[in-house]
C-alpha positions in Angstrom: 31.1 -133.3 33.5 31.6 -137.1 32.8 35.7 -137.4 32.3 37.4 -139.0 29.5 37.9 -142.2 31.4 34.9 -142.8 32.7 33.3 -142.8 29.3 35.8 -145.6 28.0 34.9 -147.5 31.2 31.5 -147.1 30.3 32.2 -148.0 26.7 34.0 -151.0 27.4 30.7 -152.9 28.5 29.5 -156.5 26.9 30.2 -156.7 23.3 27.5 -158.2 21.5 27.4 -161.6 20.3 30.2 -162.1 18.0 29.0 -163.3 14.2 27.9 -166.6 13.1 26.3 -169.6 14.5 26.1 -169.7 18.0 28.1 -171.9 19.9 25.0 -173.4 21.9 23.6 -174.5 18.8 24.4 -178.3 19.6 22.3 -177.5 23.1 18.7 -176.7 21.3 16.3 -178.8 19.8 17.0 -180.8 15.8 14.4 -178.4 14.3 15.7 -175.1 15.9 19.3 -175.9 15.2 17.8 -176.3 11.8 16.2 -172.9 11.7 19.7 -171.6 13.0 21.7 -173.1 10.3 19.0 -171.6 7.7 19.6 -167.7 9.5 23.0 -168.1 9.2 23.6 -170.1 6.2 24.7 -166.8 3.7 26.5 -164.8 6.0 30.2 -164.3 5.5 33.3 -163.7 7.6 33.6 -159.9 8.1 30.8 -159.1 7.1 27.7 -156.8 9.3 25.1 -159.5 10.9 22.7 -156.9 12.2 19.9 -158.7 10.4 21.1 -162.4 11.4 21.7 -161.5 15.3 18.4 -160.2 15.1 16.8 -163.0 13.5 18.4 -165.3 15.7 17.0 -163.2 18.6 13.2 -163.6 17.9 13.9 -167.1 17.4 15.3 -167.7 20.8 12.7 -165.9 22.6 10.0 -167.7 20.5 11.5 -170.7 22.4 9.7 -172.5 25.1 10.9 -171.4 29.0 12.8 -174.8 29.3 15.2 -174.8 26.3 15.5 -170.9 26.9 17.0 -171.4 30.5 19.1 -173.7 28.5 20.2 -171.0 25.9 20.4 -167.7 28.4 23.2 -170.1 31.0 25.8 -170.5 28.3 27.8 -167.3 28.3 29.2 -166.8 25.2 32.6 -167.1 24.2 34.7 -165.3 21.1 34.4 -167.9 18.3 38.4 -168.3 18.4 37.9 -169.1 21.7 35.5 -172.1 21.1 38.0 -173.8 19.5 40.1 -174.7 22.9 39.6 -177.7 24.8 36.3 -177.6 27.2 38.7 -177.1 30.1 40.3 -173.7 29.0 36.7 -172.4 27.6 35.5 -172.8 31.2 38.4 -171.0 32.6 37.6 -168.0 30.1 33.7 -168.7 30.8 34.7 -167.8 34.2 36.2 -164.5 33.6 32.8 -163.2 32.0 30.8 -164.4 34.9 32.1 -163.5 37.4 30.7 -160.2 39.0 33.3 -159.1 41.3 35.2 -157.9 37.5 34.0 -155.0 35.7 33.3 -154.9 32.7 36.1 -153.2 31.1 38.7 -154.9 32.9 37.2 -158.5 31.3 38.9 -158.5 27.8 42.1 -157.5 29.3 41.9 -160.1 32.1 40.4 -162.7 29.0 43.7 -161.7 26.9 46.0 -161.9 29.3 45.1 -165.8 30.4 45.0 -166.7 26.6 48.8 -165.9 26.5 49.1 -168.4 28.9 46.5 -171.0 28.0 46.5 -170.6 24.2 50.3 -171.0 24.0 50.9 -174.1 22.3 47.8 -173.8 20.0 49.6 -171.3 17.8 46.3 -171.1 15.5 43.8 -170.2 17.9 46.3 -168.2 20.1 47.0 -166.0 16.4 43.0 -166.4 16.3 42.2 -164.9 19.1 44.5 -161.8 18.9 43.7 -160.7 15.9 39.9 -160.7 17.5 41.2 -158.7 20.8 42.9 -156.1 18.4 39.6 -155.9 16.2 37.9 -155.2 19.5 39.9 -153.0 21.0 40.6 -151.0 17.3 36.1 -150.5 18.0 36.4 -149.2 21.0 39.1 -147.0 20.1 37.1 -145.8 17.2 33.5 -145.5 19.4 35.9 -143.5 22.3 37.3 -141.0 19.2 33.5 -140.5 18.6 32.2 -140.0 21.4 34.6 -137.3 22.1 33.5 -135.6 18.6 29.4 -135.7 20.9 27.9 -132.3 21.4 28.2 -131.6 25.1 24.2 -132.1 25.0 25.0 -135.1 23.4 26.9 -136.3 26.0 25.2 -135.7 28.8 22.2 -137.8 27.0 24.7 -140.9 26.5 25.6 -140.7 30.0 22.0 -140.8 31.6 21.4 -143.7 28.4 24.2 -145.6 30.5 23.6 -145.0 33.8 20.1 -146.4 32.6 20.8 -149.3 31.3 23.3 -150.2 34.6 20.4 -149.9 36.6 18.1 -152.1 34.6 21.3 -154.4 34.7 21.3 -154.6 38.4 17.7 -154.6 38.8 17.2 -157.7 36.5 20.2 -159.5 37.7 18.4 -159.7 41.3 15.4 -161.1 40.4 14.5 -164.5 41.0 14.4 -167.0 38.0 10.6 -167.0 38.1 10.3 -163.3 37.6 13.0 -162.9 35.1 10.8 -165.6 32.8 7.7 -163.6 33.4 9.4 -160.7 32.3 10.7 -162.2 29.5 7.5 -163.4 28.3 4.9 -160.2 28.5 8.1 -158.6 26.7 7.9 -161.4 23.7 4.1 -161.0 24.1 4.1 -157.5 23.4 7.4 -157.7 20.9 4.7 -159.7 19.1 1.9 -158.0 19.0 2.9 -153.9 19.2 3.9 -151.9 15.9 7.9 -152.7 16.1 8.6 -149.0 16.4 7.0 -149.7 20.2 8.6 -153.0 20.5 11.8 -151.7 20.2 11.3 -149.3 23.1 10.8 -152.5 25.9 13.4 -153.0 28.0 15.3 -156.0 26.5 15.4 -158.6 29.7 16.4 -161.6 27.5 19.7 -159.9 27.4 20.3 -160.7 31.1 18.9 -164.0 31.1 
């Protein structure tokens, strides 16, 4: 039996890409910033971007290898957070890369430094709290439901993670060269396979 803590560890894993334009956008070519900007263009603050994210990533993958090694490099920040000098971004950029961190431990490590950092930028210090509490009120909320699971439930969430932190693993320690190939027979077959099939590929542009 998994305990109660080691399902909020687990829970506490990458949150996806936060809403809006991403902040690579100035990194990719005119005519795909263009194609970003049109993705983007009627989505408002607070509300679900399912459909936009989504959009957004077919049309990265649909990029050539090149601009994608560009794209998959620049770990994404909390949009509050892209508003600091370059200086304090990388310091935060630096939390979410580096490996010897777990997951979990990130956001509070990420929060903590912004106290510091973020200090006498009142705005995007108020900014970027009021995006920690959202996060942490979600995983709060996901942690209440999970409890609510069916022990049979459970047990299949917990195989579902242990899963995806092997394919984690496995893809981080590939070379370069086979991370791309991977990446392309699973855009190839995104492409061509009834979606209901697609969906079911492993996702390795995620860990790219």
């Amino acid at each position: 039996m998994v305990s109660k803590k080691e399902n909020e560890k687990k829970l506490k894993g990458p949150p996806p890409p936060p809403c809006g334009l991403p902040p690579f956008i100035d990194k990719v070519p005119a005519d795909v910033q263009k194609k970003l900007q049109d993705i983007w263009k009627n989505y408002k603050q607070g509300d679900k971007c399912y459909n936009e994210r989504g959009e957004t990533r077919e049309l990265l993958n649909s990029l050539p290898v090149e601009v994608r090694k560009v794209v998959y490099r620049h770990t994404t920040l909390p949009i509050p957070l892209t508003k600091a000098p370059k200086d304090v971004q990388e310091r935060f950029r630096a939390i979410l890369e580096d490996s010897a961190v777990p997951c979990g431990s990130k956001t509070k490590k990420m929060h903590e430094l912004a106290q510091k950092v973020l200090v006498l930028n009142g705005d995007t210090l108020d900014e970027f709290n009021d995006y920690h509490s959202k996060v942490e009120e979600n995983t709060k909320h996901i942690q209440e439901m999970v409890q609510r699971l069916s022990p049979e439930a459970k047990k299949a969430l917990d195989e579902i993670f242990d899963l995806h932190a092997q394919e984690y693993r496995l893809m981080r320690n590939l070379s370069e060269t086979v991370q791309n190939e991977l990446l392309d027979i699973w855009k190839k077959e995104r492409d061509t396979l009834p979606r209901q099939v697609a969906l079911a590929w492993p996702r390795a542009s995620q860990w790219l």
